[in-house]
C-alpha positions as a Python dict, from the first residue, in 0.01 Angstrom:
ca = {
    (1, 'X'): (0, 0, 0),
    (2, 'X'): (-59, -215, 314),
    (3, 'X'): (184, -551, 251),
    (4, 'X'): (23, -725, 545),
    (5, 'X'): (-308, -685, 430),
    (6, 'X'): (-252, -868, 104),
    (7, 'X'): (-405, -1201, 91),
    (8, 'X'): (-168, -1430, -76),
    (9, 'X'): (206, -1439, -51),
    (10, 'X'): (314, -1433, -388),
    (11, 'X'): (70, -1060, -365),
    (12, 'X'): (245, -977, -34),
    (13, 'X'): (582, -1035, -233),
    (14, 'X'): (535, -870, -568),
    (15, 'X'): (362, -571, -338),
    (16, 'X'): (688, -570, -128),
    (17, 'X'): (912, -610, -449),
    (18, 'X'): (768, -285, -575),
    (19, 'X'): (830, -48, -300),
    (20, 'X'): (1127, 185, -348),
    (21, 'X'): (1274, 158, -40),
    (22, 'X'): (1201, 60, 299),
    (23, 'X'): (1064, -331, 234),
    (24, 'X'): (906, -464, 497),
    (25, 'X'): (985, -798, 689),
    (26, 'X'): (794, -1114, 524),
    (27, 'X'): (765, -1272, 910),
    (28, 'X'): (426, -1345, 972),
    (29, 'X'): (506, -1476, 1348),
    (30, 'X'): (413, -1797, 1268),
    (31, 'X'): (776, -1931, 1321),
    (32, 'X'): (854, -2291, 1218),
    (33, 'X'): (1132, -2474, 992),
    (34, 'X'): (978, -2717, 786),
    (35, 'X'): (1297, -2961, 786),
    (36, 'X'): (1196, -3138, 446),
    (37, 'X'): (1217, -2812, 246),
    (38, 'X'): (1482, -2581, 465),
    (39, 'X'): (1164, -2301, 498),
    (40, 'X'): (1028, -2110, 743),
    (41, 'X'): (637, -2242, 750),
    (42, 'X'): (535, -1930, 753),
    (43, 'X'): (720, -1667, 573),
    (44, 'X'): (918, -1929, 310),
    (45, 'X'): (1245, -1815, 419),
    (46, 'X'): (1575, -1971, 481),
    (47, 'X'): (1750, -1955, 831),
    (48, 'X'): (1997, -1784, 686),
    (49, 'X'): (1779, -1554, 506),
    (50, 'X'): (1583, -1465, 852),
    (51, 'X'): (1937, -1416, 1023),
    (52, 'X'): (2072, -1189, 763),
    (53, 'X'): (1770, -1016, 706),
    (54, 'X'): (1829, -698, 932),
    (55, 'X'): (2131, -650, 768),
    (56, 'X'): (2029, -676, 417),
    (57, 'X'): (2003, -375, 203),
    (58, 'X'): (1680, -366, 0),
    (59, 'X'): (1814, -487, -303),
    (60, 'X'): (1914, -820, -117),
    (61, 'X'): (1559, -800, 65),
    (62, 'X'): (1384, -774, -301),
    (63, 'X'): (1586, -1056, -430),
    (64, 'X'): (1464, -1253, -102),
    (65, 'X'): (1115, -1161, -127),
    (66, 'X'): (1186, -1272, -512),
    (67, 'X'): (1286, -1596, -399),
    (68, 'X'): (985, -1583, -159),
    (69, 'X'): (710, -1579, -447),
    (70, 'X'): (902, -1820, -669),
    (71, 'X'): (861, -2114, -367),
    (72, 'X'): (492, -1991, -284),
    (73, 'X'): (437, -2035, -686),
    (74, 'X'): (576, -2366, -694),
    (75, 'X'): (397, -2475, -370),
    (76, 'X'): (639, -2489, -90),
    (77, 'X'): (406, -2423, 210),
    (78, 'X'): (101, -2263, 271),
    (79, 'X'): (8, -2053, 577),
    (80, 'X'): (-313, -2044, 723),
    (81, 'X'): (-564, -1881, 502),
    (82, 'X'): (-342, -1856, 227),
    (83, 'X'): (-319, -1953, -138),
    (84, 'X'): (-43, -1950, -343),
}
């Protein structure tokens, strides 16, 4: 399955959640800190989540992309075109 070409985030994380290896990056170049919430505008990550991320092995990328849909859910930020 195609990640990227999942509509929503919270889609685009349970997608990447359920691969068995290999997860793919939740950067969707648009590249912004939203300094009220500590999240990238676009992808819903933490600085330190995007700085650790190459590093991460993909249990710690699930539990990121985890942590992804939960703030999509609950409404932290909404990228162009999408719907949480």
């Amino acid at each position: 399955m195609n990640v990227a070409s999942l509509s929503t985030l919270p889609a685009r994380a349970a997608a990447a959640r359920a691969m068995a290896s290999d997860l793919p990056s939740p950067c969707i170049s648009i590249c912004r800190m939203v300094p009220a919430t500590g999240f990238c505008e676009g992808c819903l990550r933490t600085i330190a989540e995007i700085a650790a991320w190459s590093r991460m092995d993909d249990a710690g990328k699930r539990s990121v992309w985890r942590a992804i849909e939960l703030r999509a859910e609950a409404g932290f930020g909404v990228a162009a075109g999408d719907t949480p």
